[in-house]
TIKOL-288600 format. One line per 2 residues: number of its first residue (from 0); for each residue x, y, z of C-alpha. Coordinates in Angstrom, 2 decimals, padded with zeros to 5 digits, m for minus. Layout:
# TIKOL-288600
NUM = X,Y,Z; ... .
This chain:
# TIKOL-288600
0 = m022.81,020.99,059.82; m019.52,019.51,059.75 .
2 = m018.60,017.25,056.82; m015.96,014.80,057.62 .
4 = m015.12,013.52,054.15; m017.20,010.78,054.83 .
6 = m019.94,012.28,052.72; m020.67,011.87,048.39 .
8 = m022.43,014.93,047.12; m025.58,013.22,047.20 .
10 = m025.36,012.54,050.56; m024.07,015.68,051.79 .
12 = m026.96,017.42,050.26; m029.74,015.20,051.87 .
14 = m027.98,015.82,055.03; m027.95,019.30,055.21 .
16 = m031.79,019.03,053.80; m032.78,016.87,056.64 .
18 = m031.31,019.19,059.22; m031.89,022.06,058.05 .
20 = m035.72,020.71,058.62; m035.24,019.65,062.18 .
22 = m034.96,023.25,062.69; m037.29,024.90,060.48 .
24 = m040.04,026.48,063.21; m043.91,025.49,061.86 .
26 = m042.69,022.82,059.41; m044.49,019.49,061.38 .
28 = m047.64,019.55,059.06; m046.12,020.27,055.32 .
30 = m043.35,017.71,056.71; m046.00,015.03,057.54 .
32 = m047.81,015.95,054.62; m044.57,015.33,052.48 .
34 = m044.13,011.71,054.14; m047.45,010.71,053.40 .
36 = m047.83,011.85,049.92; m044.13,012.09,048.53 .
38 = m041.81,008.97,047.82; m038.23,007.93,047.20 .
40 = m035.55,009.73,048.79; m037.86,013.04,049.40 .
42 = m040.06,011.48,051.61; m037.00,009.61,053.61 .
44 = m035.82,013.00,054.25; m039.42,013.96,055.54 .
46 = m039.50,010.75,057.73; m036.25,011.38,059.01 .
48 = m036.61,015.00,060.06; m039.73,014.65,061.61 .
50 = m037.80,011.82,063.77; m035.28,014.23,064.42 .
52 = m038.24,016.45,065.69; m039.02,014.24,067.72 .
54 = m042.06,012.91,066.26; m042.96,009.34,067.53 .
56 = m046.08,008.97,064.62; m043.12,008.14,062.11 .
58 = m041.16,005.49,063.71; m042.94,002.46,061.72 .
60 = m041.84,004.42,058.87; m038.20,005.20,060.75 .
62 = m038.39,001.08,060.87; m038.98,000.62,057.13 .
64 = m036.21,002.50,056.03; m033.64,001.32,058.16 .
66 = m034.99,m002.27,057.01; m034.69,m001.22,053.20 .
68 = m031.54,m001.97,051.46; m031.61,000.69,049.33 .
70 = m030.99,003.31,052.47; m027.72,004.70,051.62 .
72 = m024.85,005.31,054.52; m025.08,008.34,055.63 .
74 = m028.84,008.76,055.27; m028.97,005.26,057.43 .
76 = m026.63,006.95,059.58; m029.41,009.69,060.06 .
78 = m032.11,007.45,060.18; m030.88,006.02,063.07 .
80 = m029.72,008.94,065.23; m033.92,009.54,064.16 .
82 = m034.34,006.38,065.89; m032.13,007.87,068.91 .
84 = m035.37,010.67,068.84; m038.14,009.05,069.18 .
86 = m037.09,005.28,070.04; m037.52,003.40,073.66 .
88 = m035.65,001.06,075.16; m037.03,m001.80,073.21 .
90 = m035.21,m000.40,069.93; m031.50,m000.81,072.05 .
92 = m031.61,m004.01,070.54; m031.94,m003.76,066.86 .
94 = m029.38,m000.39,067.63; m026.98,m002.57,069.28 .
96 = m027.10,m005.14,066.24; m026.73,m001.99,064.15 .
98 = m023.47,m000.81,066.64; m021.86,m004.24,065.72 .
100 = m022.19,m005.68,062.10; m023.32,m002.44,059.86 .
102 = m021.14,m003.02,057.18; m021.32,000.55,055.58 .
104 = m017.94,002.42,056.23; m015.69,004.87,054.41 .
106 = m011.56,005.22,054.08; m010.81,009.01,055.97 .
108 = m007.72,010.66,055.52; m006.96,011.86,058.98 .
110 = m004.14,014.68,060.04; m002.45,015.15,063.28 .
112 = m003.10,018.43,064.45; m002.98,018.33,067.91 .
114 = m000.96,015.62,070.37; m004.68,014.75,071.39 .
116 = m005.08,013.72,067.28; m004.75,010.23,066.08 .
118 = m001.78,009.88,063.83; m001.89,011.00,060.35 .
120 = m003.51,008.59,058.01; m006.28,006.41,056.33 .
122 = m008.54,004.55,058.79; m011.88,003.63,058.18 .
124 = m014.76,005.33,059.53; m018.41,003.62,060.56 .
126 = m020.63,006.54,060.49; m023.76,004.03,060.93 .
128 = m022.26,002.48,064.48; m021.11,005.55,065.36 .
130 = m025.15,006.46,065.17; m026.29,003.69,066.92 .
132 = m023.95,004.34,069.39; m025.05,007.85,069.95 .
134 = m028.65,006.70,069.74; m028.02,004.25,072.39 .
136 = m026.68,007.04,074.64; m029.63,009.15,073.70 .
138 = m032.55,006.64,074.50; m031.27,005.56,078.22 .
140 = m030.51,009.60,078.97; m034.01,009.88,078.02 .
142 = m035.18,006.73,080.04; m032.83,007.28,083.06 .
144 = m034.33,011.47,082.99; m038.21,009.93,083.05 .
146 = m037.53,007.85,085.78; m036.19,010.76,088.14 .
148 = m038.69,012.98,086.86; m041.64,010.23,088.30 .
């Protein structure tokens, strides 16, 4: 897991929860288990692995805590790629809206170490667009691969 400074502590440590579930073999029942009986920011992390799983049962839940306001950045950010996982093409929408206007961003101190590198500095980083964009690209692949596959 890379951590671009983009991260608080808190953050960082849900983060590496919630993936470190996406890849934890045998985990789909205690994780569904954990979203329907846990709360606060335990059971986001349970919603958003098992979206990361791929698990299309939790996207009404996915939907809720994208629409909460007390879904922090970077777990938005996750929720959303989660959206990328089990979304359709009916959810480009509110993930375009989402690519545009989320407000959420953080200042990153960026240094040029290649020619390919930006130049040194602080720009601002939208780790929630960023994830819509990405879950964009990941619902058409997914579309566009069903369609040759019929």
């Amino acid at each position: 897991m890379y951590f671009d400074g983009t991260y608080t502590y808190t953050e960082a440590s849900y983060s590496t929860c919630i993936w470190s579930l996406t890849r934890m073999r045998g985990a789909e029942t205690v994780l569904r288990e954990s979203a329907d009986t846990l709360s606060g920011a335990t059971r986001t992390c349970a919603v958003i692995a098992l979206a990361l799983r791929g698990d299309e049962d939790v996207k009404p839940r996915l939907l809720a805590i994208l629409g909460d306001p007390e879904t922090t950045g970077q777990t938005r950010a996750l929720a959303v790629r989660g959206l990328g996982s089990v979304g359709d093409e009916g959810d480009i929408a509110l993930l375009t809206r989402i690519e545009a206007s989320d407000p959420f961003s953080r200042e990153v101190t960026v240094h040029r170490r290649t020619p390919d590198t930006p130049e040194s500095g602080v720009r601002l980083s939208y780790p929630v667009r960023a994830a819509a964009i990405a879950a964009i690209k990941e619902i058409r692949e997914r579309a566009e691969a069903s369609v040759t596959s019929e």
